[in-house]
N, C-alpha and C positions, 0 to 999 in steps of 0.2 A: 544607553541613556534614553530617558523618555521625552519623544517629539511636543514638542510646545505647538504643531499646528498635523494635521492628519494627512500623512503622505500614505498617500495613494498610485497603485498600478491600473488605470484602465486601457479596455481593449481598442487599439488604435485601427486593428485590422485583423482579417483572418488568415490565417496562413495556409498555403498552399499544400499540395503533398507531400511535394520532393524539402519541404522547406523544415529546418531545426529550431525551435522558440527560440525567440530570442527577444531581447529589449526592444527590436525595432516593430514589434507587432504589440504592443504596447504603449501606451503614454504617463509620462511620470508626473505628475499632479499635486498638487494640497489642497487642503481646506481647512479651515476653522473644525475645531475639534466638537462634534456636536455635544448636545444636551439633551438626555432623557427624559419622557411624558410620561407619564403615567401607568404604570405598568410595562416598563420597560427598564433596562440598565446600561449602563455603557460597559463596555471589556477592550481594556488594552492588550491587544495581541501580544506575547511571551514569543511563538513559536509556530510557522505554517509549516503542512506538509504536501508539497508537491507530488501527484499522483498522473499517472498516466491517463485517466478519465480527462483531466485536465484539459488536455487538450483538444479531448473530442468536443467540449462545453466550447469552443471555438471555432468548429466544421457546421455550418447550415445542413449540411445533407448527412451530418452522420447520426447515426440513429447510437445517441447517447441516454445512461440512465435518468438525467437529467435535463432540463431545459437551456438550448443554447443562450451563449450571454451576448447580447448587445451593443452592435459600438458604443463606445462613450461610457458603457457600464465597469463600474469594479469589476474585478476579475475575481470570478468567486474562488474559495479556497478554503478547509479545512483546517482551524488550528487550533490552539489553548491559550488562556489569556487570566487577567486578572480583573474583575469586576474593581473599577474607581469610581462611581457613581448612580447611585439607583434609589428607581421609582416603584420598586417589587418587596412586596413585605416577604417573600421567601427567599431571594436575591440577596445578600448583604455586601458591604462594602467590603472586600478582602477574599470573596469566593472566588476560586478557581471555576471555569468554564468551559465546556470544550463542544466546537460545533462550526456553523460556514462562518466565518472572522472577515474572510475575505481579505485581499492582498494590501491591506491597511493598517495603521498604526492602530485606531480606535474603530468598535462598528459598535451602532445599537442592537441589541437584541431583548429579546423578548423567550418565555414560553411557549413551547410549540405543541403540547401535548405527549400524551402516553408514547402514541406510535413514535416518537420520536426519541424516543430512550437512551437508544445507541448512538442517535448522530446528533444531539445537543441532548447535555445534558449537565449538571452541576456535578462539580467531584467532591464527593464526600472524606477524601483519604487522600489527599495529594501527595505523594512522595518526590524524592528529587533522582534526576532531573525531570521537568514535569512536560519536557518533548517523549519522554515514554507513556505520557496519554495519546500519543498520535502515534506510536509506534508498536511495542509489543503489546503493550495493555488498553492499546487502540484499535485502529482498520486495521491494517496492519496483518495484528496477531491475532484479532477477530475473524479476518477472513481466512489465515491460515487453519486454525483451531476449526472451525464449520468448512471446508471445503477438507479438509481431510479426514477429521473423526464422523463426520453427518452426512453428505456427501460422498466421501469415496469409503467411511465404513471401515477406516484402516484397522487389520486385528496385529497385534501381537505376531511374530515371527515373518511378516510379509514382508515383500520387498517393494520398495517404494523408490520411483524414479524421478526429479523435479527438475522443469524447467527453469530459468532464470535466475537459477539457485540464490545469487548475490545481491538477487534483489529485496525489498522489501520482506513482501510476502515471501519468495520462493527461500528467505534465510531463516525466517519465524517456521516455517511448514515443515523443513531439512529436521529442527531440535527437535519440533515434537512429536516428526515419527520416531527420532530415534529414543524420546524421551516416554514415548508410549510402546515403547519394544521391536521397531522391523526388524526386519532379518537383516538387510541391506538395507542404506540410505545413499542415494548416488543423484548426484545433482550434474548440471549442465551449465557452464556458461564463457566467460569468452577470453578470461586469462588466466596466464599462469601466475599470478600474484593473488585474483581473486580464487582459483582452486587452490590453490596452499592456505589461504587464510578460512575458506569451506572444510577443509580436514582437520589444520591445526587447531582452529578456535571453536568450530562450531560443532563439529565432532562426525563430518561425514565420512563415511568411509572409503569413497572413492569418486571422482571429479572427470569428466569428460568437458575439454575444450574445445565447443563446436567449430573455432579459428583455425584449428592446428590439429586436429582428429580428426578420423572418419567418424563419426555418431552413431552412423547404424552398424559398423564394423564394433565399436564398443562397446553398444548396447548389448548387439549379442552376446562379446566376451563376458558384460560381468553379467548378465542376465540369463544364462545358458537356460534354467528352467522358464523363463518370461520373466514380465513384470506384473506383478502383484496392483499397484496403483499408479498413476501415471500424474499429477500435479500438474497440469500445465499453463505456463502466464505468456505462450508467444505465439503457440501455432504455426501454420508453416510446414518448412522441410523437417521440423524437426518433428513436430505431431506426427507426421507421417513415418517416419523411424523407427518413431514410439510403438503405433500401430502395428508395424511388423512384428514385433517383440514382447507379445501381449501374452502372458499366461492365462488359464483357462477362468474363464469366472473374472477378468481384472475390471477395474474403473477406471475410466480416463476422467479426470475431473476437469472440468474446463474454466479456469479463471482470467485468464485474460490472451491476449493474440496481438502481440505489441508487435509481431513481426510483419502482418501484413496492413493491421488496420490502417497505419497512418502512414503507410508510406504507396508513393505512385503502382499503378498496375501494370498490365494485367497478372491475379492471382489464380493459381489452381488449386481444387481442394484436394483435400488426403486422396494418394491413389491408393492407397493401402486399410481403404474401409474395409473390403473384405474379410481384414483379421476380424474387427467386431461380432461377426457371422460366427467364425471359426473358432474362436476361444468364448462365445458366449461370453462377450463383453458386455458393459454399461458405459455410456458414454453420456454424460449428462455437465452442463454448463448450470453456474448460480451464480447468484451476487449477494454479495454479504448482508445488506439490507434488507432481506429476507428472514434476516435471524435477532433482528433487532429485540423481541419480547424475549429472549435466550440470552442477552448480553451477559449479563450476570453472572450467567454458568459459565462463558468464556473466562471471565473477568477474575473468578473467583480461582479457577486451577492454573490462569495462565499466572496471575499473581503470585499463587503458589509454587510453582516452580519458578519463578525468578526470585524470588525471596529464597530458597532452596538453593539459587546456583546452577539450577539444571536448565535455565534459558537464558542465554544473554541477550540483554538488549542493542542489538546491533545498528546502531544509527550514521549515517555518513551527515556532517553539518556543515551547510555554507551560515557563514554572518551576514546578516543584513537585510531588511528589504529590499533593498534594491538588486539583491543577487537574486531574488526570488524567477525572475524570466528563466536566466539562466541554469539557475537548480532545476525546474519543470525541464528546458530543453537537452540537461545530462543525462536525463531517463532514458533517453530514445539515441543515445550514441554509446551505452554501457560504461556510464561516467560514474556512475553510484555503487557502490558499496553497503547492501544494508538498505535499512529506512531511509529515505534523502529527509532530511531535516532542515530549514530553513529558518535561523534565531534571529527573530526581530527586537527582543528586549532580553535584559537579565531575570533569571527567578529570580523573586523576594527569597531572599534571604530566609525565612521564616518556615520556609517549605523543604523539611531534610525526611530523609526515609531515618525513622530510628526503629 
């Protein structure tokens, strides 16, 4: 149901290392639903999606891709919405949106320019449900799609190893090596409910659970010849594993390091660089905003394989705003499954894939 007044999540405070988001680092607020100026539109949020960035936008000292947010400020946040009101002759009443919404019912927004293609932009083709603009046919499967075909260069018959497999990104990157032909797709993460749902639905062929396994005992079993690409979103003990197990010429693609960033120290780094030497590795870190003039090209094959069947859109969905704390602080205890997806409002009706 849609809010008659603009609730709002602002940041009450910043949270500590050892600490889990949660509501209390937060305040729950309204307002009067604004009104758009002149070159500007209002968008009623549909759907946020909570990202591990997130958090860092809340650490003064962590060196995030974006500018920390402010007590007393929204808490910014990625989502898709529905334009109800506008002061933009290209904007109309009824367009789908997708770009920062921020953790509120209504935000104003505006044009941001060219560079800004990929992270606000009007959708021209909305299909349903329209949380897969923020999930495979978003950051998402954007960032899986350029950190493994651009990136780590994946060919045909390699073997390809991925951290986090269950997460977002690490479940969109599993389909489309296997959907671009590896030899192996083998993922990592931390149950036996998320490894059975990795093999049975997404189609990996073999699952190491860093909880209940040795990792680097595994690696080598299914890796006997190395590993061909290495996907990684945690860093840690397990990059280090990795590294041992590196076939000659491999890529370690660097996406994210959820394992040590945000939690207390002291951290050690890989002792196991040396493999990089010894297999004439590549080890190189991006972030998806990099590829923004390229969206397109993501957009256009990733669509085509889900239309096709050969990608599913795999989303985990809490209800509500007000769940939204808690959606961001499941990221960082292996509470999600998938995209985390966060539904602030119903799709219009009007918005079906046929």
């Amino acid at each position: 149901m849609t809010a008659d007044v603009n609730r709002q999540w602002r940041v009450a405070r910043y949270p500590k290392k050892e600490e889990v988001i949660s509501p209390d680092h937060f305040d729950w607020t309204s307002e009067a639903i604004p009104e758009p100026e002149d070159g500007q539109f209002l968008v009623r949020t549909i759907c946020l999606a909570p990202v591990p960035a997130q958090r860092g936008y809340l650490e003064k000292s962590h060196n995030s891709f974006l500018d920390n947010i402010d007590i007393g400020d929204v808490m910014r946040g990625r989502g898709v919405g529905q334009i109800v009101s506008s002061r933009h002759p290209d904007y109309a009443v009824g367009d789908i949106f997708v770009g920062s919404l921020g953790w509120q019912d209504y935000s104003i927004q505006h044009p941001r320019g060219a560079e800004f293609v990929f992270s606000t932009k009007k959708v021209k083709n909305p299909i349903s449900p329209l949380s897969t603009e923020l999930s495979i046919l978003g950051q998402a499967g954007a960032t899986a799609y350029f950190g493994l075909l651009e990136v780590g260069q994946m060919k045909a018959g390699e073997n390809v190893l991925l951290s986090a497999a269950a997460g977002g990104v690490g479940s969109a990157a599993g389909q489309i090596a296997r959907i671009k032909g590896a030899g192996k797709v083998v993922g990592i993460t931390g149950s036996d409910k998320k490894c059975k749902w990795l093999v049975d639905e997404l189609g990996y062929d073999e699952v190491i659970n860093y909880k209940t396994e040795n990792v680097g005992e595994r690696i080598a079993e299914l890796f006997p010849d190395g590993i061909d690409i290495f996907f990684d979103n945690v860093g840690g003990d397990i990059l280090n594993e990795a590294l041992a197990n590196l076939a000659m010429h491999a890529r370690i693609v660097i996406c994210g390091f959820i394992a040590t960033d945000y939690s207390p120290g002291p951290h050690s780094g890989p002792i196991n660089y040396q493999f990089i030497v010894y297999k004439r590795a590549r080890i190189e870190g991006f972030v998806v905003f990099d590829y923004w003039d390229r969206y397109e090209e993501a957009e256009q094959d990733l669509l085509g394989w889900y239309r096709e069947g050969l990608l599913k859109n795999a989303e985990d969905e809490d209800d509500g705003l007000e769940r939204m704390p808690e959606s961001l602080g499941s990221l960082f205890t292996g509470g999600n499954t998938g995209v985390k997806i966060c539904r602030v409002s119903p799709d219009p009706e009007i918005f079906i894939d046929d």
